[in-house]
N, C-alpha and C positions, 0 to 999 in steps of 0.2 A: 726662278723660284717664286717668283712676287705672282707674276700672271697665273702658275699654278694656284695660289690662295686665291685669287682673285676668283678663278674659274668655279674654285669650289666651292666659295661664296654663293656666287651664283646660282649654283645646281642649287645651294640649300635655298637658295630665297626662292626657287621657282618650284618649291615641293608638295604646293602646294595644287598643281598640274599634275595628271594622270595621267600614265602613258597609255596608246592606246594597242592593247597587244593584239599581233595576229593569232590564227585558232591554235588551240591545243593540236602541240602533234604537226604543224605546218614546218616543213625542214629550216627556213631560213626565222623561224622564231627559236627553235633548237639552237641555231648558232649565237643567238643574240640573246641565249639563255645562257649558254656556255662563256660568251664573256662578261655579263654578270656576274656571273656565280666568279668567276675568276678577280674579275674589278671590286668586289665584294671583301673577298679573300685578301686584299692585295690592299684595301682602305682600314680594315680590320687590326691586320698587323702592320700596319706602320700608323694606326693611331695607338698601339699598346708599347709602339718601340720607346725605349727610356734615352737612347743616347746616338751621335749622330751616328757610333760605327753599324750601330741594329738598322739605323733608319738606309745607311749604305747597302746594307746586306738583302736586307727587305725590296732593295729597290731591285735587285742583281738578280735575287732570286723567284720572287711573288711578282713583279711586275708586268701585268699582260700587255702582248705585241699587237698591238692594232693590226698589222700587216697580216698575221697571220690569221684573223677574223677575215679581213676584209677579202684576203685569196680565197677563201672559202666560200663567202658571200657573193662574190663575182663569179666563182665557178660553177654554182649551183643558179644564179640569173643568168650566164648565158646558155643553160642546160637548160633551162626551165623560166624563159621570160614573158608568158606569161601569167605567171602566178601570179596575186595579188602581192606575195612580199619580195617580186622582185627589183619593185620600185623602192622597197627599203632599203634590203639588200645595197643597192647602188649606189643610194645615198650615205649611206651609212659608210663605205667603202669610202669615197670621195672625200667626206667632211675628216674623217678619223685617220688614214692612210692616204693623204693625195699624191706624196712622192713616190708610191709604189707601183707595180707595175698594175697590180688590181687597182689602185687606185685609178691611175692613168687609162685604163681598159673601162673601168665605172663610167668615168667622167666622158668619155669619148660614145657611151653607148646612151648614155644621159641626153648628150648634145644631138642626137641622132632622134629627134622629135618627141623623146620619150616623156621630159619634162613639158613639152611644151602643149602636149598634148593630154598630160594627166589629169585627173577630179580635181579639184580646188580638195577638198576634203581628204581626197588621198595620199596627194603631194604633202598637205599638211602634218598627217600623220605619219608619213615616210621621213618624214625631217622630224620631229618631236624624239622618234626613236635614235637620234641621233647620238645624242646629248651622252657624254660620258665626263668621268671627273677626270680625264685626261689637259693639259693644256688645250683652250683649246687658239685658233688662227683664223682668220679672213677665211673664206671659203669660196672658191672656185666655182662654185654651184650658186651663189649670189645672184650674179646678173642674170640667171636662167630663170630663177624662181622668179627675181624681182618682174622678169618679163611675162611669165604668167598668170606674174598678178595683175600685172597691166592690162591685160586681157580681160580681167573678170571686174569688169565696170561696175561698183554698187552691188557687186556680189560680198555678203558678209565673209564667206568664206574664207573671201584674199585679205581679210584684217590678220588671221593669222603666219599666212604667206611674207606679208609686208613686215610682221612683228620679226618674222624669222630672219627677214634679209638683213634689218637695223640690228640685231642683235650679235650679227657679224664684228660689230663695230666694239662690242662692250671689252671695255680692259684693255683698249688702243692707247698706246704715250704718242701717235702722233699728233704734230700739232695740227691737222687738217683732218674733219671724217671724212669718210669713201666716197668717191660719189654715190654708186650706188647707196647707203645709207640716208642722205641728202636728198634725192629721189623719192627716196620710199617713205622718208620720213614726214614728207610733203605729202603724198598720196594718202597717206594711212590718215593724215589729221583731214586732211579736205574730205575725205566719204566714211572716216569709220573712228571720228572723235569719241563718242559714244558708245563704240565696242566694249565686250567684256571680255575680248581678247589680247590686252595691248597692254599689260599692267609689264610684261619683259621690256616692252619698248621703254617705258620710263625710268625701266632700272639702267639703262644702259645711260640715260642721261644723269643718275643720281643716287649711288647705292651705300652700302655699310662701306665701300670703298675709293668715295668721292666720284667726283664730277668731271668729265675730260675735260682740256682745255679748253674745245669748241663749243663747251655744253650751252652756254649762252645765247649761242644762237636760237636755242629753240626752245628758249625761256615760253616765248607765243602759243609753242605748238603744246606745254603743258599747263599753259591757260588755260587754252581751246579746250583743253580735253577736262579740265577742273570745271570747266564751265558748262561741259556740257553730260560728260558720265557719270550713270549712276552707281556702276558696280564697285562694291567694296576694297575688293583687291587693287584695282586699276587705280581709286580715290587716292590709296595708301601710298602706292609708290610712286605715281605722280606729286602727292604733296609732300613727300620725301626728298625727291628730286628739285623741287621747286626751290625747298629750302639748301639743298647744299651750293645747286649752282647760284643761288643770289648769296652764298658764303662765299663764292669763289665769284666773287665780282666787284672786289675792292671794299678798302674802308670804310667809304663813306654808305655800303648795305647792310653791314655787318650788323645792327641794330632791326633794320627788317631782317635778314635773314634769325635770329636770335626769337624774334616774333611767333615767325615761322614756324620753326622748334616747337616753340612752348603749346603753339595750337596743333601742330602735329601731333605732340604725346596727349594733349586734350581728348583731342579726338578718334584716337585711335590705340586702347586702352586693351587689346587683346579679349574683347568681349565673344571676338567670331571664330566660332571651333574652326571654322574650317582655315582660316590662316592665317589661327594665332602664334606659330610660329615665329610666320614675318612681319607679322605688328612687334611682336616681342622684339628681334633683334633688331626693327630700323627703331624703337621707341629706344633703345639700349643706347642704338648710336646716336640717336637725337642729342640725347641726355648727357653723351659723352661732347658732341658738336656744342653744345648749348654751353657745359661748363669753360670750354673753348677762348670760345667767344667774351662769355665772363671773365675770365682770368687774365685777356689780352686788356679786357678794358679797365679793369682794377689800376694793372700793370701800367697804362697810359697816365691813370690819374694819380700814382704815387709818383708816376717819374714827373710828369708838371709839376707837383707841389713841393718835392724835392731841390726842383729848377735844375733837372740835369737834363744835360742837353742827351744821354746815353738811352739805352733801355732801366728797367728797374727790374730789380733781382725774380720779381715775380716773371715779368716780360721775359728776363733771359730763362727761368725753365720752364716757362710757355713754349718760348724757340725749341729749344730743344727736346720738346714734348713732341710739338708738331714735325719737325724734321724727319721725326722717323715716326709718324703714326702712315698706314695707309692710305688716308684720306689724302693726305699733303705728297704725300712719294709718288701718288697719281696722278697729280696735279698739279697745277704753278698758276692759283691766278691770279688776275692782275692787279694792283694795288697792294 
């Protein structure tokens, strides 16, 4: 359940992205209209459900099957492979359905030069169509893409390639990322800091849902990129990111991280129609992080002056604030 919020999170902060659809009337844009309309249907009522047995029911009966998209998908790309949305089609099959047998037939035809040999810009738009509020998982189709892009030296285009691979990674509890993510995540800061494509990559290091464990490590690489992009969106959820993972880096940052905050909601004030959206909910979560912060440190200095060696009553419903907020249930870091 937690991954599914997490995922949906996601889709809403990235909405501010425009998919890029095939033509009117193109068969395999009919299918990816068809489960829309379906995923549509399917978010509609079980956000009107009032109780968990409507939301049981909802789930049993309005829930679309990725598998049976994806058979359909697969059917009509090896009918029809080369069509421009056959390289959707495939992708789409693979990320959504990989234990299926469409799935397993996508990914085998994939692997057969298809990716390897695709547009930078097409492959890009073939994966963007991806994206559903389904849970999503690591994706099989990672180390192909990541390998494409490695191919396309100082081509802008594989900024978004690279963004796609690292975001494989988003809403992992393990305690190590991918390699592949690790990879790509090196790549994408050494040639494409300064992209206006890469604002997913930082969310995956720092969202309304906290920071992975590992997120630390590449404190540097959202430096790099503060230091060196101009784009609005990119700005935002890099210094979103900045601040949680130096929240999740012990006590004694907690006071920079806190900083952090106050100049995030500074600066980024929902002035830009275009995504005001996700200034709105990371300034929300700031604001929630910030009081956080606050209330541990209150907590600290009642319980000194006290001279208890315990927590203090603010401390103890901080605790239990934190324990089950999202940010903390995604997290453990250290200090």
């Amino acid at each position: 359940m937690k991954m599914r919020y997490l995922h949906i999170a996601f889709a809403v902060a990235m909405a501010a992205v425009a998919f890029v659809a095939l033509k009117p009337g193109d068969p395999f844009e009919q299918i990816l209209s068809d489960w829309g309309a379906a995923e549509n249907a399917y978010m509609a009522a079980l956000g009107r459900a009032k109780t968990a047995d409507a939301r049981r029911r909802i789930e049993a009966e309005l829930k679309p099957q990725p598998a049976l998209y994806a058979a359909r998908l697969v059917d009509l790309a090896e009918a029809r492979p080369d069509d421009r949305g056959a390289l959707t089609g495939l992708c789409w099959a693979v990320v959504n359905a990989p234990e299926t047998d469409a799935g397993r037939r996508a990914l085998a035809l994939l692997k057969d030069e298809r990716i390897a040999r695709a547009d930078p810009k097409a492959l890009g738009d073939a994966l963007e169509r991806t994206r559903t509020s389904m849970p999503r998982r690591p994706s099989s189709l990672a180390p192909l893409v990541l390998a494409r892009a490695s191919r396309c030296f100082g081509d802008p285009r594989a900024a978004r390639l690279l963004t796609w691979v690292c975001v494989n990674d988003f809403g992992s509890d393990r305690p190590e990322e991918s390699p592949t993510f690790a990879e790509a995540a090196d790549m994408l800061t050494d040639q494409f800091a300064d992209s206006p494509d890469i604002s997913n990559f930082c969310e995956v290091l720092g969202s309304v849902n906290g920071s992975p464990t590992w997120g630390g490590k590449y404190e540097n690489h959202l430096r790099l990129i503060l230091e060196m992009n101009r784009t609005r969106l990119v700005r935002c959820t890099a210094s979103y990111a900045m601040a949680s993972i130096v929240q999740g880096a012990g006590e004694l940052r907690q006071e920079e991280a806190a900083q952090l905050y106050e100049q995030f909601i500074q600066d980024f004030d929902a002035s830009d129609p275009a995504i005001v959206r996700v200034e709105r909910n990371l300034v929300a979560s700031a604001r929630s992080q910030l009081a956080i912060i606050r209330s541990r440190r209150l907590g600290g200095e009642s319980s000194r002056r006290d001279g208890r060696s315990g927590a203090s009553p603010v401390a103890e419903a901080q605790e239990d604030l934190t324990s089950t907020h999202p940010r903390y249930a995604l997290r453990a870091g250290p200090g």
